[in-house]
C-alpha positions in Angstrom: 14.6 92.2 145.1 13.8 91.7 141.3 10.6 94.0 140.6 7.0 92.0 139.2 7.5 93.8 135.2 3.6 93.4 135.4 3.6 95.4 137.9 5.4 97.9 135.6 3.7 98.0 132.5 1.4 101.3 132.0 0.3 100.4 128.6 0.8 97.9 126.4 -0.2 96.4 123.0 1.3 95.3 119.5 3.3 98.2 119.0 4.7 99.5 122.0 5.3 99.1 125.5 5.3 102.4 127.9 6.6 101.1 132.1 7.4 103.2 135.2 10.7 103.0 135.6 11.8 102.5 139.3 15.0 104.1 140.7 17.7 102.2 141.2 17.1 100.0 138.0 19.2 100.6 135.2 17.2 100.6 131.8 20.1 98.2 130.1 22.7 97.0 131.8 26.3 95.5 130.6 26.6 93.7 133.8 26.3 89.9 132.8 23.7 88.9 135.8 22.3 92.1 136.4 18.9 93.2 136.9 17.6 95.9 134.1 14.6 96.9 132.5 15.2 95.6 129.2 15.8 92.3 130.7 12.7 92.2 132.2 10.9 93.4 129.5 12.2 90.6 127.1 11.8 88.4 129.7 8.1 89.7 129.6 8.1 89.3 126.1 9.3 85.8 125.7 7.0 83.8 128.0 3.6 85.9 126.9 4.2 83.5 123.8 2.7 86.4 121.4 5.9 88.4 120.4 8.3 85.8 119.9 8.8 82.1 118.6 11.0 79.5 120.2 13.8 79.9 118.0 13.9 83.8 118.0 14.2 86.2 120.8 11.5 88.9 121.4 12.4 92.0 119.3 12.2 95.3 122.3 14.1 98.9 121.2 15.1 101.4 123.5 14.2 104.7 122.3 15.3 106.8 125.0 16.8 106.2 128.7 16.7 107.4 132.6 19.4 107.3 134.8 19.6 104.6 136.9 18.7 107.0 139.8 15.8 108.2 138.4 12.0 106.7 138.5 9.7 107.7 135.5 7.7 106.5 132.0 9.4 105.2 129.4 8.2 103.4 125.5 9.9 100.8 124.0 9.0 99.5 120.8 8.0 96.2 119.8 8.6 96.5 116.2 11.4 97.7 113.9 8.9 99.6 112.1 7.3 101.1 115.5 11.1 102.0 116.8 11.8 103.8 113.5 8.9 105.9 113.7 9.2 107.0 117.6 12.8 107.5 117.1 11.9 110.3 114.4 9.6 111.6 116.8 12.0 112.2 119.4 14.9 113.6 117.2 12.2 116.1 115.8 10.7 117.3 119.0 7.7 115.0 118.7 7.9 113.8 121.9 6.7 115.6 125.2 9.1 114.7 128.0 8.2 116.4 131.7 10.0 115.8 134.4 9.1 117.2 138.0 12.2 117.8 140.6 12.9 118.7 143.9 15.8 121.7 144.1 18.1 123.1 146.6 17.1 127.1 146.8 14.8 129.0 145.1 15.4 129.3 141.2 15.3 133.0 139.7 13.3 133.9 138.3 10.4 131.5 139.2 10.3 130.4 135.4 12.2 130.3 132.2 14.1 128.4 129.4 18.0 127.1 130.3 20.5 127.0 127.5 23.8 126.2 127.7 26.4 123.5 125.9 27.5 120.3 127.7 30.3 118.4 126.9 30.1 114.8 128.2 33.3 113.2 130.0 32.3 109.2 129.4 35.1 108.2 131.5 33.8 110.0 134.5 30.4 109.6 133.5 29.7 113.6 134.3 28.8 116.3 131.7 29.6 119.8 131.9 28.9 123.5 130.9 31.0 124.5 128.5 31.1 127.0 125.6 29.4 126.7 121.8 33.1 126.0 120.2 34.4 123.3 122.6 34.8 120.1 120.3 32.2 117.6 121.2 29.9 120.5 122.5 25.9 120.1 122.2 23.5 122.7 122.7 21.1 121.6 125.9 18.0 123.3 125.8 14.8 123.1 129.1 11.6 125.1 129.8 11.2 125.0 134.2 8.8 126.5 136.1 8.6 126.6 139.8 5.8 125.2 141.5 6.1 125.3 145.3 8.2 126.4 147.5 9.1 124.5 150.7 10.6 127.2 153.5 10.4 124.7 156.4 12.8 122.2 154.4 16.7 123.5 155.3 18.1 125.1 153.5 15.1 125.5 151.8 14.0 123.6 148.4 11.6 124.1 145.6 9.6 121.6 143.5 9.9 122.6 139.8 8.8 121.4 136.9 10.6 120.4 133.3 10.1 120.4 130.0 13.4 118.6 128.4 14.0 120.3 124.3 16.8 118.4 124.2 17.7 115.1 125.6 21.3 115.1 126.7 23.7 113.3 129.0 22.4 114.3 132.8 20.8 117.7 131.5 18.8 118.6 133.9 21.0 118.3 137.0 24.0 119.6 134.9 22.2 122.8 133.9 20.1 123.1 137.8 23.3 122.5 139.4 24.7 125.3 137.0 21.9 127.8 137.8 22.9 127.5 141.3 19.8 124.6 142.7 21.2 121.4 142.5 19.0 118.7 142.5 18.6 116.9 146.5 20.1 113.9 146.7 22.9 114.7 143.4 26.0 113.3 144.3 27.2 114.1 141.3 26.8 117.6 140.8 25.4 118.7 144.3 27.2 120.7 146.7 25.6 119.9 149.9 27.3 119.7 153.0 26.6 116.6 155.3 25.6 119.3 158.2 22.2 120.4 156.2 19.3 118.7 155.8 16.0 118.5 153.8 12.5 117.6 156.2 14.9 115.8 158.1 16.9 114.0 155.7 20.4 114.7 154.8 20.7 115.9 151.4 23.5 113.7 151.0 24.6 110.4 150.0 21.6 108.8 152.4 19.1 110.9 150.3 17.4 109.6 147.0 17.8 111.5 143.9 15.0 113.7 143.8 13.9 113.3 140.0 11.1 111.4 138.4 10.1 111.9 134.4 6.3 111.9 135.6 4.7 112.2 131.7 5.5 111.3 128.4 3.6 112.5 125.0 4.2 111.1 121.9 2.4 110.2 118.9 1.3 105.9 118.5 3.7 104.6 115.5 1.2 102.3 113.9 -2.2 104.8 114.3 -0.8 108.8 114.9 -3.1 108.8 118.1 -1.7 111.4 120.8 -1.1 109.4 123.3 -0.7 111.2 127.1 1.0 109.4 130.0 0.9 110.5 133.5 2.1 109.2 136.8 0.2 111.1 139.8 3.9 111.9 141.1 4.9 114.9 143.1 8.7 113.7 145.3 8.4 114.9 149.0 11.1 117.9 149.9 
C-alpha cells in the first residue's frame, strides 16, 4: 500500500523538504510504475499548486539517499539555489548524519572511529573492504558508540549508535559486518545462520534490516539557521 506523503513530511517550507523515509521505499526508483519517494514528493508538489505551474513540473533534488531497507530523515530541496547550497554542506562535512543500529555481538571496544577503503561492485550492488591503492578505492570514515547491550537476544546484539564522516555505498553494514557485528536482518553482508535467532526472530531473511538514520543536522540554505531533526527511534533487538 502507497504511503499518505503527508503523513511523511517532518518539515516543510519554500526551500526544503525534510520526510521519514519508510523501509521498504526506495528514494528514486527506475522502475516505470513503481512507488518511490521522489515520486511522491513531486506528486506532493504538483497538486499543492504553490511550487509548480501547469506547464512545468515541480523542481525536487535529491541531496543524499537511504537504502531501500532502511527507514530515516531525509532533505530535498525545492530550489536549484537551495540544492546547491546543501550539496556543499554535505561534501564539506556540514551535515550531521546519525544513524542508530541494532548489531550481532558486542563491538570492541564499546566505542571508536572505523576506517577502512570500500570499493563498490555496481553490478552486484555490494561494496567491500579493500586496501588505499585499489583503483576506484574511497576512504570510509564513522564514529560508533555502543549504547545497550541486549544478553537475552541470541546470540546476543547491541544497539549502537553512528555518526557517518563519509557517505559511501552501504558504509555502515560494510564496515560493521567487517568489524565482526553485522547488522540483524543484512542479507547482504550478514553471516547468520537460519538456526539463531534475535527476541524470537530469525536474524534472517524474515527479519527487517535493523537500521534507521534517526537525525539529520544541517544548516537552512536560504537563512544559515541550524536546523536539528530527530525521530524518537530506538529498533527493538
Amino acid at each position: 500500500m502507497q504511503p499518505e506523503i503527508k503523513t511523511l513530511i517532518v518539515y516543510e517550507d519554500q526551500h526544503i523538504i525534510v520526510c521519514h523515509k519508510p523501509a521498504g521505499i526506495s528514494v528514486q526508483s527506475a522502475r516505470i510504475g513503481a512507488a518511490d519517494l521522489v515520486s511522491l514528493l513531486k506528486n506532493h508538489l504538483a497538486s499543492s499548486g504553490k511550487d509548480s505551474s501547469a506547464n512545468k513540473p515541480p523542481y525536487l533534488a535529491v541531496i543524499h539517499r537511504l537504502d531501500q531497507p532502511v527507514e530515516g530523515l531525509l532533505v530535498f530541496a525545492k530550489t536549484p539555489a537551495a540544492a546547491k547550497i546543501l550539496n556543499r554542506q554535505l561534501t564539506s562535512s556540514g551535515f550531521g548524519k546519525y544513524y542508530r543500529a541494532v548489531v550481532v555481538g558486542i563491538p570492541d571496544p564499546s566505542e571508536g572511529n572505523l576506517e577502512d577503503y570500500l570499493i563498490k561492485d555496481g553490478r552486484a550492488n555490494i561494496s567491500r573492504v579493500c586496501t588505499k591503492e585499489t583503483p576506484g578505492a574511497k576512504q570510509a570514515r564513522l564514529h560508533y558508540r555502543v549504547e545497550k547491550i541486549y544478553n537475552d537476544s541470541r546470540p546476543v546484539t547491541s544497539l549502537v549508535k553512528i555518526k557517518l564522516d563519509t557517505g559511501r555505498h552501504h558504509q555502515i553494514r560494510v564496515q560493521m559486518a567487517q568489524m565482526g557485528c553485522p547488522l540483524v536482518g543484512d542479507r547482504k553482508y550478514g553471516d547468520i545462520s537460519d538456526s539463531r535467532s534475535v527476541s524470537g526472530s530469525l536474524v534472517c531473511k524474515n527479519t527487517s534490516l535493523k537500521l534507521c538514520a534517526y537525525r539529520l543536522d544541517f544548516k537552512h540554505p536560504a537563512t544559515g539557521k541550524d536546523m536539528t531533526f530527530e525521530l524518537p527511534y530506538i529498533p527493538e533487538a
